[in-house]
Each structure stands twice: as structure tokens, then as C-alpha cells.
C-alpha positions, 0 to 999 in steps of 0.5 A: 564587840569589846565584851569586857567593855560593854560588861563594864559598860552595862549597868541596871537602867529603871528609868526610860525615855518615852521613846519607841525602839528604832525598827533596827534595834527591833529586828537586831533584838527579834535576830538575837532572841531567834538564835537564843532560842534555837540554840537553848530551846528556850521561848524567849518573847520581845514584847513591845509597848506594853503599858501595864507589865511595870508599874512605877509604884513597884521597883521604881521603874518608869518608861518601861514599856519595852521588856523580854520575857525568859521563858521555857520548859519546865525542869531541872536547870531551867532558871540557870540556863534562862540567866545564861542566855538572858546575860547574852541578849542584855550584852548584845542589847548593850552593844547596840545602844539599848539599857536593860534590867533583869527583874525577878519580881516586881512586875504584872504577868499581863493577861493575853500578852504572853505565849506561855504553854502549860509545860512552861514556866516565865522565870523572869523579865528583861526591861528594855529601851533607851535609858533616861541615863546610863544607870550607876555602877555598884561596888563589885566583890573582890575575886577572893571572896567568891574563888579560889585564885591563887597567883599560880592561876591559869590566866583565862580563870583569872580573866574570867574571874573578872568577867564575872565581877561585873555580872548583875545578881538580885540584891548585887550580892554576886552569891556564887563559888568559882573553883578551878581543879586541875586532873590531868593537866586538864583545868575545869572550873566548878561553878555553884550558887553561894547561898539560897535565894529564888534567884540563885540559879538565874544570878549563876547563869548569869555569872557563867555567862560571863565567864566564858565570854571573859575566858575565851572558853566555852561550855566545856569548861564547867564540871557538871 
């Protein structure tokens, strides 16, 4: 999978076809989600053909009867590391034929649909399926309001600059701060949200995500 090709690819989809997702695309997406959690601890939950999460008369969805919810312990980091793994599953999702749209709020927390235990907290959804179209792309933020790249750079933080270019964020205004620091001959880069919002810490787990997935680098990257 080309990463950058399928985030340049992956924009917000509102509008589905009344079509069920294909048994493969399922137990693709189940496969996914299975890992994510495993790795994160998180209890991310597909949900199929349910009628009453999205209605059309809020956040002009229609079709959206397939979604995922992020869901985990709560605590501290919770909201990031649930844009994180869910910026994974919606790329995957892309690459497989599926479109997406991260929703914060605009939806039903149907009764009896969701495994949420009392330690737990649903931060956001997913909607998911196959899109009436493709979605429309949105003017992106030059790399130099949000960072301090200079021409002197390494070039994994200049890739991963425009990885996160192309991250989704509530509003589309990408509110985060990517800093590269050097300390001996050691690179890390310090991640934070720009601004406040009750979605600034999913939006900057998204961007992370991205990041790392652009750079080639991983988690050790960050300055914590």
C-alpha cells in the first residue's frame, strides 16, 4: 500500500450507497479493528446496519448505516490515542475500497447497540461504506504555519510534514504544532494541539498518525 497515495486519496464521505458492505471488506475491517485493539487496549466496535445512529437532518449524512465506534478506558490520552488508531483503520479502510468520516458529534448513541463498560467512555465515530462519491478535498495548510521547517530539515520531517498535511481535523483546521529539536545528534520532533477544542487531542492523534506513516518512523520519535 502506497500510504501517501491512499492519504491524498481519503477524503470525508457523508453520502453512502444503499449497499451492504461485502462479507470480504467485513472480516478485512473485523481483522483491523481485532489488532487495534490488541495493540492499543482500546474496544473499538464495528457496527453494521444500523439505521438510527445518523440522521440525515444532522451533519447531512444519508446512507450512513455502517460506522465504528472509538471507544476505551477512560484517563488521560485517551482522545489522542483513539484518533491515532482510528486515522489507522479509516487508511486501511481507504485502501480496501471503503469511505469514511470521522464524526464527533452529530450522531445517536443508540440504546443497546454499543459495549460500553462503566470504565469506559465512546470518544467518536467512524461512518463507513461505500460512498455515493468519493468526497471532495479541502485547501490544506502551508507546512510553515504549523511547523518549524527550515530548508536545513532532515528529510523524514519534512516527509512527515506532509503526511500530516493531508490529516482530517474538525472544522479542517489542522490546530496542531510539529517542532523538530536536535540533542545530541538525536532528532525527535514535539507534537501538541494548537489551540483548544473538544476535538484537539483526536485531531492530534490523527496528525500523528500520519506522521509516522509519511516519515517511516515510529512512536519513539515523539518527545513526550
Amino acid at each position: 500500500m502506497n500510504i501517501m497515495k491512499v492519504m491524498e486519496e481519503r477524503h470525508a464521505v457523508r453520502k453512502y450507497q444503499d449497499l451492504p458492505i461485502s462479507d470480504r471488506d467485513v472480516a478485512l475491517l473485523k481483522e483491523e479493528i481485532a489488532a487495534c485493539n490488541k495493540e492499543s487496549g482500546l474496544h473499538i466496535q464495528l457496527i453494521l446496519n444500523e439505521p438510527k445512529a445518523f440522521d440525515p437532518k444532522y451533519g447531512h449524512f444519508e446512507g450512513a448505516t455502517n460506522y465504528i465506534a472509538l471507544i476505551g478506558k477512560k484517563g488521560p490520552g485517551l482522545d489522542e490515542k483513539c484518533g491515532y488508531y482510528g486515522e489507522k483503520i479509516v487508511l486501511y479502510a481507504q485502501s480496501i475500497g471503503l469511505n469514511t468520516c470521522f464524526v464527533g458529534g452529530t450522531y445517536t448513541k443508540v440504546d443497546n447497540v454499543l459495549e460500553i463498560n462503566k470504565d469506559e467512555k465512546l470518544v467518536c465515530m467512524i461512518t463507513v461504506g461505500y460512498g455515493v462519491d468519493h468526497g471532495q478535498p479541502h485547501a490544506l495548510k502551508d507546512v510553515s504555519k504549523f511547523s518549524n521547517e527550515d530548508p536545513n530539515s532532515p528529510e523524514w520531517f519534512k516527509l512527515g510534514l506532509q503526511g500530516v498535511r493531508l490529516a482530517p481535523s474538525a472544522y479542517n483546521e489542522q490546530k496542531w504544532h510539529f517542532y523538530y529539536d536536535e540533542e545530541n545528534g538525536v532528532g525527535r520532533v514535539d507534537a501538541r494541539v494548537g489551540g483548544t477544542g473538544e476535538f484537539a487531542e483526536i485531531d492530534l492523534g490523527i496528525a500523528k498518525y500520519n506522521f509516522e506513516q509519511a516519515s517511516g518512523k515510529d512512536s519513539s520519535i515523539w518527545i513526550k
